[in-house]
C-alpha positions in Angstrom: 35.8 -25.0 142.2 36.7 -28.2 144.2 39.9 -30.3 144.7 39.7 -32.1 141.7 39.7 -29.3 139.7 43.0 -28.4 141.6 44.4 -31.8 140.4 44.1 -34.0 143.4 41.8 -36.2 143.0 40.4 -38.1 146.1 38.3 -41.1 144.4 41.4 -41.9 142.7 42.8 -42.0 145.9 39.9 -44.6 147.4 40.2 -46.8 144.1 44.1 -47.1 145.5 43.9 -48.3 148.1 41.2 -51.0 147.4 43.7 -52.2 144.8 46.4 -52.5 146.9 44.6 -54.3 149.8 45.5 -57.4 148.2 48.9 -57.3 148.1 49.2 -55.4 151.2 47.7 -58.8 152.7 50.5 -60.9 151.6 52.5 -59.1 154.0 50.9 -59.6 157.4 52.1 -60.8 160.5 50.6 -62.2 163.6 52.2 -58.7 165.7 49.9 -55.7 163.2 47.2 -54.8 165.0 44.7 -53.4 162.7 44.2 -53.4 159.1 45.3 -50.5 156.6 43.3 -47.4 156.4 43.6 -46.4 160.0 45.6 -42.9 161.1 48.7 -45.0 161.9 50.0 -48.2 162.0 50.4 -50.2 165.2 52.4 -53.3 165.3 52.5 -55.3 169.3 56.1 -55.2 170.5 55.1 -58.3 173.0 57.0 -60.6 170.9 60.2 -58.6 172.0 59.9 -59.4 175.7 62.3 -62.7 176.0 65.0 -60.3 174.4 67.6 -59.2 177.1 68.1 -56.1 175.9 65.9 -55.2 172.9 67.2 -52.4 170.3 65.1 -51.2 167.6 67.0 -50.3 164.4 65.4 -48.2 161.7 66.7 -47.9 157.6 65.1 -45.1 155.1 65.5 -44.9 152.0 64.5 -44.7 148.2 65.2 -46.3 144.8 67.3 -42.6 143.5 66.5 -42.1 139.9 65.9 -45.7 138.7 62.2 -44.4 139.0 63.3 -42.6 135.8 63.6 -46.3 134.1 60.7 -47.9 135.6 58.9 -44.9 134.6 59.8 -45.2 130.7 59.2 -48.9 130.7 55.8 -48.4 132.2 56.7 -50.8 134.5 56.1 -50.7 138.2 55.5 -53.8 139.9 59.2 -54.4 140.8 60.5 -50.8 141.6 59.0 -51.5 145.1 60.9 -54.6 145.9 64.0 -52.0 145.6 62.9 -49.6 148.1 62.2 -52.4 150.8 65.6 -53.4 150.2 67.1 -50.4 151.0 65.7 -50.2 153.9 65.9 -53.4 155.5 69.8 -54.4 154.1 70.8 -52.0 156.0 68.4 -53.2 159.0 69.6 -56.7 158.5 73.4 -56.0 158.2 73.6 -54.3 161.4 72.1 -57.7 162.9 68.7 -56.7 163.4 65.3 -58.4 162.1 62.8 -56.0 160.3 59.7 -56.2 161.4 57.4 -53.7 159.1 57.8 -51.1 156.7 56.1 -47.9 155.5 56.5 -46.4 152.0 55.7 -42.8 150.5 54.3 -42.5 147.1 54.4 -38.8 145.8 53.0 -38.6 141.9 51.8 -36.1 139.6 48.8 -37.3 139.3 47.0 -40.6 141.1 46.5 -43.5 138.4 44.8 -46.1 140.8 46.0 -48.6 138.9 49.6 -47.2 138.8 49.9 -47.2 142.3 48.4 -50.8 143.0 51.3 -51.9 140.4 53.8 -49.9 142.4 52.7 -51.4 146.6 52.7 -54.9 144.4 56.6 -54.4 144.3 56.8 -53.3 147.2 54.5 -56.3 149.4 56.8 -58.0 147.6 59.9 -56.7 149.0 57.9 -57.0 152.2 57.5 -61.0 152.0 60.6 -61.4 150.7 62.4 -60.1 154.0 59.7 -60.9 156.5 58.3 -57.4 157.1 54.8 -56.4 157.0 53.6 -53.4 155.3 51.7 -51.5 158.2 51.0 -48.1 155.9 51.9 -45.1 153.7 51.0 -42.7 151.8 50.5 -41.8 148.3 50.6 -37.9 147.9 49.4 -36.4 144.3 51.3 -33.4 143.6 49.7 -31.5 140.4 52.0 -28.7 139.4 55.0 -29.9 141.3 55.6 -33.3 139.2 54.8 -34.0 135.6 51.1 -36.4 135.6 53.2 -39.3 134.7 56.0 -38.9 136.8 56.4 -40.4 140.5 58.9 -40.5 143.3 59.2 -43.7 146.2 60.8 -44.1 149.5 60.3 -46.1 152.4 61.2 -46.7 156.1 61.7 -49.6 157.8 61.6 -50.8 161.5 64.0 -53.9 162.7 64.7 -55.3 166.6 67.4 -57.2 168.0 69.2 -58.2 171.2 71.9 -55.9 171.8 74.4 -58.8 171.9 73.5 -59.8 168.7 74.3 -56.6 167.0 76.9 -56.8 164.4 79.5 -54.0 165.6 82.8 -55.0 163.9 84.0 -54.8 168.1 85.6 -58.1 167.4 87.0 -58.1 164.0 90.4 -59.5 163.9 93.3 -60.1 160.9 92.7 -63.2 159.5 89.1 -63.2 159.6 87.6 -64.1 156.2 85.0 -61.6 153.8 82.0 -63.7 152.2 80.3 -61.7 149.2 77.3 -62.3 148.7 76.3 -62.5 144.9 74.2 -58.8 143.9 71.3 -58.9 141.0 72.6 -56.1 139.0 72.9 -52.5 139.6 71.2 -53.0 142.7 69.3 -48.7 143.2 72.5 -47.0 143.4 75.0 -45.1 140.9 71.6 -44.1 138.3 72.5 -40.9 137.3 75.3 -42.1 135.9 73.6 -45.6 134.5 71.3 -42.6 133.0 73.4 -40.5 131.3 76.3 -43.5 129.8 72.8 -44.4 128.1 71.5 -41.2 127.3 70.6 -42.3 123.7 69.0 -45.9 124.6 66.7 -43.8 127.1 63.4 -44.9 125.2 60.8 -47.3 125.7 62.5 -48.8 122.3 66.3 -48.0 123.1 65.5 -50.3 126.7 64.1 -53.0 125.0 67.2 -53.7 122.7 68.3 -56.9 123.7 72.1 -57.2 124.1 73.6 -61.1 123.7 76.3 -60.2 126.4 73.6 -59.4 129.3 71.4 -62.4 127.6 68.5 -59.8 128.0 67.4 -56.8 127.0 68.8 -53.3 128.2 65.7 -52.4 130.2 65.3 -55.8 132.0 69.3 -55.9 133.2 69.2 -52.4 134.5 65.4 -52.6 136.5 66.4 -55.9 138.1 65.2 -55.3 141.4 67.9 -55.0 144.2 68.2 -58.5 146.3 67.5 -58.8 149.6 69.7 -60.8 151.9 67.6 -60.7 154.8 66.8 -64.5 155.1 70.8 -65.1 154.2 72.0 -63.3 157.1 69.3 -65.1 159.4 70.2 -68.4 157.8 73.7 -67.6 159.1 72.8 -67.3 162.3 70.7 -69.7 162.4 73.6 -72.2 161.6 75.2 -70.9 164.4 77.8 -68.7 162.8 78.4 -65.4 164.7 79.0 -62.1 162.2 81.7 -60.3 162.9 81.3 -57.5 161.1 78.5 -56.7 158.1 78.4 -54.2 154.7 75.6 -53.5 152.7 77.5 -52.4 149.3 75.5 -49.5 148.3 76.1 -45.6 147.2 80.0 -45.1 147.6 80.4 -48.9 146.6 83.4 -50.7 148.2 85.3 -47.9 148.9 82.9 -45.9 150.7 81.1 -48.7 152.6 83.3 -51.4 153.5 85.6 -49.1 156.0 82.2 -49.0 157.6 82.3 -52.3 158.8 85.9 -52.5 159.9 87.4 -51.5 163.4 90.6 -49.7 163.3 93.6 -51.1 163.2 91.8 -53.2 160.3 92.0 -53.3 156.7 89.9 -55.3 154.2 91.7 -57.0 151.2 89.6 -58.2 148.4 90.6 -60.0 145.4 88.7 -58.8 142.2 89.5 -61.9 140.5 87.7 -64.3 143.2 84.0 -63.8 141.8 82.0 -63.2 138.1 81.3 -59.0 137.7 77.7 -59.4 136.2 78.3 -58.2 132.5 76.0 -55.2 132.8 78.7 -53.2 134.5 81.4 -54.5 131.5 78.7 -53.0 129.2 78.6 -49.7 131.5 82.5 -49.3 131.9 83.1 -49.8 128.2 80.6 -47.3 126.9 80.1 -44.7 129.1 84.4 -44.8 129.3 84.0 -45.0 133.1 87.7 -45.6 134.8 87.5 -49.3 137.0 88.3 -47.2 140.0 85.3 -44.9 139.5 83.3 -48.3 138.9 84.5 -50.0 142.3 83.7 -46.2 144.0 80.0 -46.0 142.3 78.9 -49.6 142.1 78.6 -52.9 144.1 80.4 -54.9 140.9 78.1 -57.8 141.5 78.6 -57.8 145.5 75.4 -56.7 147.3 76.5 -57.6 150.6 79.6 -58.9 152.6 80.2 -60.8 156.1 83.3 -61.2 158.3 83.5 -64.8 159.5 86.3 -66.4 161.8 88.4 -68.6 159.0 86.9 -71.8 160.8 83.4 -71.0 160.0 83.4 -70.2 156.5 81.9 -73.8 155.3 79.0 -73.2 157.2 78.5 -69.9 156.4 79.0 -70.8 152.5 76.4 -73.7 153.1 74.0 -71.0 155.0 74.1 -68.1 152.3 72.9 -71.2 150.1 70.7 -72.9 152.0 68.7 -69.7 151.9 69.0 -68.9 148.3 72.2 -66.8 147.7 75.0 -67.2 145.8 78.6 -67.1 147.7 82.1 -65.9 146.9 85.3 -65.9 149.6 86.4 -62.7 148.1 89.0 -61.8 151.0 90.0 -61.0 154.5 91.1 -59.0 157.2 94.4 -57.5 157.7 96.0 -55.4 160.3 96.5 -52.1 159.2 95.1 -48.6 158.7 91.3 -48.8 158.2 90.5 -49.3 154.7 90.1 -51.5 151.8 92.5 -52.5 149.0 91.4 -54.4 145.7 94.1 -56.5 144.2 
């Protein structure tokens, strides 16, 4: 008897990571010390000295059951990208830069390949907000998970001065709410997503192609979640201060944006003042799904929102653009009881 017979098999494991040293590559930055394979990862916190008064932010996360999707798609180079942006929205939002990022692989069993298609996605989520990918772990779990199946998460590390922190401290009515345009479904609400498409949930039913998404089922709903990392630094670097941030995630508008108010605020958004991507029409209409319960479960084609002073919403519009986002003014602050009202 040996290990592989057990089901773990550890030259699987070695043919990983030589896969994914590639794209782990893409992800370096001048402050990781090391390369991958040691017992941790160490990334030089010298850079950090001219800060005042550094604080270090951290975000954890997954991608919930939209595994399930990339899973019967056999597609996994873009389910990482999701779990880095989980992680470092919510870094980003709270003002802080993300500096590098961890995941956690558990599967039934270890398909080298598999797993090099899987870190792809997520040294792509990496570059795509700046962080390098310092480590992780891929755990084989024979008897616990199904061979095919497999689970993510992450964790991410962020810095920033502590006067840079977006607190909501100075919030005040008449401030204005910039959405910033989502990709789809974004990694949140998926139960749901799974079981309003319970009958399309084949490799065929997902690749129907619908004329009102302008793609197929599969491709609309495994979009990977955007990252606004590089739009909330372009903000600041056009000298715009944040007054208050939300990352629209689980809970969607009701839940999160309180979270970003101060009391004696309210938040007032107009529905009407953006485009709701069609895949959550397609999701409302079929699985009967009340457009309360959709606004309470989704982010409706916002992915991320920013309180400006009125006189600097041109140039945070011309920011959010500049670095690659798409911008509504979808509201503003009130005075009030904490909350948010959709009109």
């Amino acid at each position: 008897m040996d290990y592989k017979k057990a089901g773990v098999d550890i030259e699987a494991g070695y043919k990983s990571v030589e896969l994914m040293k590639k794209h782990v590559a893409r992800t370096m930055r001048p402050e990781v010390l090391g390369g991958l394979g040691g017992f941790s990862g160490a990334f030089s916190m010298a850079g950090i000295k001219e800060m005042e008064d550094p604080v270090l932010l951290s975000g954890t996360d997954g991608c919930g059951t939209k595994v399930k999707l990339a899973i019967l798609m056999d597609k996994h180079d873009t389910i990482g990208i999701d779990a880095v942006a989980m992680c470092v929205n919510d870094i980003a939002c709270a003002g802080g830069e993300p500096l590098f990022f961890l995941d956690y692989i558990a599967c039934g069993k270890n398909y080298p390949e598999k797993i090099a298609e899987i870190v792809k996605g997520v040294a792509e989520g990496c570059v795509q907000s700046e962080a390098a990918l310092i480590g992780g772990e891929t755990a084989e779990h024979p008897g616990l998970m199904p061979e095919e199946d497999y689970d993510l998460a992450g964790f991410a590390v962020g810095v920033c001065d502590r006067k840079d922190m977006i607190t909501g401290g100075d919030l005040k009515a008449g401030d204005v709410l910039i959405g910033m345009a989502s990709s789809g479904v974004h990694s949140n609400g998926f139960s749901l997503v799974r079981k309003v498409f319970e009958k399309e949930l084949t490799r065929e039913g997902l690749n129907i192609y619908y004329e009102e998404l302008g793609k197929t089922l599969g491709e609309a709903l495994l979009m990977p979640t955007r990252i606004y990392v590089k739009a909330l630094k372009s903000i600041k670097n056009h000298g715009v201060t944040v007054k208050a941030c939300c990352h629209i995630t689980g809970g969607g508008f009701y839940e999160n944006v309180p979270r970003m108010l101060k009391e004696g605020t309210r938040a007032v958004i107009r529905k009407d003042s953006y485009e709701i991507p069609a895949i959550f029409g397609l999701l409302a209409e079929k699985g009967d799904i009340a457009e309360e319960m959709m606004y309470n479960t989704y982010n409706m084609g916002i992915g991320m929102i920013v309180a400006v002073d009125k006189e600097d919403v041109e140039r945070t519009l011309e920011a959010i653009k500049a670095a690659g986002d798409t911008p509504y003014v979808i509201g503003s602050v009130e005075e009030g009881e904490k909350g948010v009202a959709l009109c």
